[in-house]
C-alpha positions in Angstrom: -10.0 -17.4 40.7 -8.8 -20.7 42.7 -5.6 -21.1 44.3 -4.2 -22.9 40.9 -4.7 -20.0 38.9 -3.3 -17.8 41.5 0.0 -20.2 41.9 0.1 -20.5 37.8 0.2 -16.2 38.0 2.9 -16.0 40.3 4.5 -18.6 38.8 4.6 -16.4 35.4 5.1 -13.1 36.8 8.2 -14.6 38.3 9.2 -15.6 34.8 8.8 -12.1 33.9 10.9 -10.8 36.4 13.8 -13.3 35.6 13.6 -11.8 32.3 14.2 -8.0 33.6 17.0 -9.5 35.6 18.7 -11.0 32.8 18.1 -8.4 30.4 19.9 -6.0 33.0 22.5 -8.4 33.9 23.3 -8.0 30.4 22.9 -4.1 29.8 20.3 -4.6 27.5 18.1 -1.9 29.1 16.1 -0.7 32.0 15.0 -3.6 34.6 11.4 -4.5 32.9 10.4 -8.1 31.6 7.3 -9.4 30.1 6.2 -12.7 29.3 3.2 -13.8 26.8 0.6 -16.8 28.0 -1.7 -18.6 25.7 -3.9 -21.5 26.8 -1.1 -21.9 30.3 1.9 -21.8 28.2 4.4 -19.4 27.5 4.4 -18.3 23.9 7.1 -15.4 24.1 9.3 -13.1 26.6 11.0 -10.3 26.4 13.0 -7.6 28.5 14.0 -3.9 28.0 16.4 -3.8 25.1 16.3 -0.2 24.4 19.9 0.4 25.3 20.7 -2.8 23.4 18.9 -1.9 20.1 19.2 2.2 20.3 15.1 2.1 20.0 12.8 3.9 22.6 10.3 1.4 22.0 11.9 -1.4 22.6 10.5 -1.6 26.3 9.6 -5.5 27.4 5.8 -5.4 26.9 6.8 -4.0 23.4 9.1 -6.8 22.3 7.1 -9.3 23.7 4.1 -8.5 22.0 5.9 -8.3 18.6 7.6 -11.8 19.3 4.3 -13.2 20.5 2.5 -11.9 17.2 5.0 -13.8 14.8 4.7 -17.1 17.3 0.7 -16.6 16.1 0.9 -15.7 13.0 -1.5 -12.6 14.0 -1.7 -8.9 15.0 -3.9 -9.8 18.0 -3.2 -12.1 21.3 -7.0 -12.8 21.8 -6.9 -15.1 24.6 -3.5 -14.5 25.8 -2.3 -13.0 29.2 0.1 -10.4 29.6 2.4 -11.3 32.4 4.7 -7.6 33.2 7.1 -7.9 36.1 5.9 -3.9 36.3 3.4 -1.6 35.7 3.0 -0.6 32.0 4.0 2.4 30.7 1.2 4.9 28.6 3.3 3.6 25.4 3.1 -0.2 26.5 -0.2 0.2 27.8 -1.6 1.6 24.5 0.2 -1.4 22.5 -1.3 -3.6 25.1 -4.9 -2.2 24.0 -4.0 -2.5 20.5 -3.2 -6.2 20.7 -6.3 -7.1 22.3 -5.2 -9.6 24.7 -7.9 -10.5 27.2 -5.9 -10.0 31.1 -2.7 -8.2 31.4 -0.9 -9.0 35.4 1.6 -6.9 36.6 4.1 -6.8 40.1 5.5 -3.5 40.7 3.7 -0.3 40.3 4.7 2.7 38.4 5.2 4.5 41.7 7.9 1.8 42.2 9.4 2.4 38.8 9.2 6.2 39.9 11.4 5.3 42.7 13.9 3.8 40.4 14.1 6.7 38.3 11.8 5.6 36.0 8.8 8.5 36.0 6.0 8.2 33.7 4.1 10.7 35.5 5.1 13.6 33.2 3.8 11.7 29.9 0.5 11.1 31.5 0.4 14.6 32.3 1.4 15.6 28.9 -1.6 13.4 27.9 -4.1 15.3 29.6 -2.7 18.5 28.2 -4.3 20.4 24.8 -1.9 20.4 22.0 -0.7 24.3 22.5 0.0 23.6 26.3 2.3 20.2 25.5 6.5 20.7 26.5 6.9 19.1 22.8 5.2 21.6 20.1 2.5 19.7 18.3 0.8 21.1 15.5 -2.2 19.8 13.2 -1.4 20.9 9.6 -4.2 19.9 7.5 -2.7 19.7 4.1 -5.3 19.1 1.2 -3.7 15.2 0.8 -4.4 14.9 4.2 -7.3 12.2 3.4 -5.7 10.5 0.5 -4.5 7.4 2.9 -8.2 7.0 4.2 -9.7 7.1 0.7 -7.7 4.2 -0.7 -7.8 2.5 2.6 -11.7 2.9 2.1 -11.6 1.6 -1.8 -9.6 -1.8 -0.6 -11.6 -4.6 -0.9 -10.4 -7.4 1.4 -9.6 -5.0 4.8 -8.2 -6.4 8.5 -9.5 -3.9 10.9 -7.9 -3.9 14.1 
């Protein structure tokens, strides 16, 4: 990587930042931003709005990646760069994955975010955990319908798999 692609990162994870500050500044949420690249340009931003919109999922990475997707027209951000002014969390991370961009750059680390009050360790270690051993009960209840969804989804002709 030459120096220009290391100036153009810091340049964007400094946009990502700004957007955690303003999204704080204005109570939207806890102080995470994320901004979405694509061929040096930035296609969409967002911040924590989850006290703004009453929605847990609503974290930066999140909200970015679902602006981003209606900028493209497209579930996926091939060729696009994640720019998160933190760490992601396991639920950004996995909707990270899911969009298929090809880098994801972050600033802080979740050990930061842990020292803002802002923990993630105890859903990774609920990850790791078997079902029966989880603080939430989870139980598998495999009804006879169970594979009616996968059967049509099987019969449709013209699929998108993602």
């Amino acid at each position: 990587m030459g120096i220009g692609a290391e100036n153009q990162d810091f340049n964007f994870l400094t946009q990502a930042i700004q957007e955690a500050l303003a999204g704080v500044r204005r109570k939207e949420g806890g102080p995470f931003g994320a901004v979405i690249v694509k061929d040096g340009l930035i296609i969409a931003a967002g911040n924590n709005q989850v006290l703004l919109t009453m929605d847990p999922t609503a974290h930066a990475e999140v909200v970015a990646i679902r602006r981003a997707c209606q900028v493209l027209g497209n579930y996926q951000l091939h060729d696009c760069i994640i720019y998160s002014s933190c760490e992601p969390c396991p639920m950004c991370l996995g909707a990270i994955y899911w969009s298929r961009p090809k880098k994801i750059i972050y600033s802080a680390t979740r050990l930061d975010a842990a020292g803002a009050g802002f923990d993630d360790s105890y859903i990774y270690d609920q990850f790791a955990l078997e079902n029966q051993d989880r603080k939430i009960e989870t139980l598998c209840l495999p009804v006879p319908e169970r594979m009616d969804p996968f059967n049509w989804w099987e019969k449709w002709g013209d699929k998108s798999f993602y």
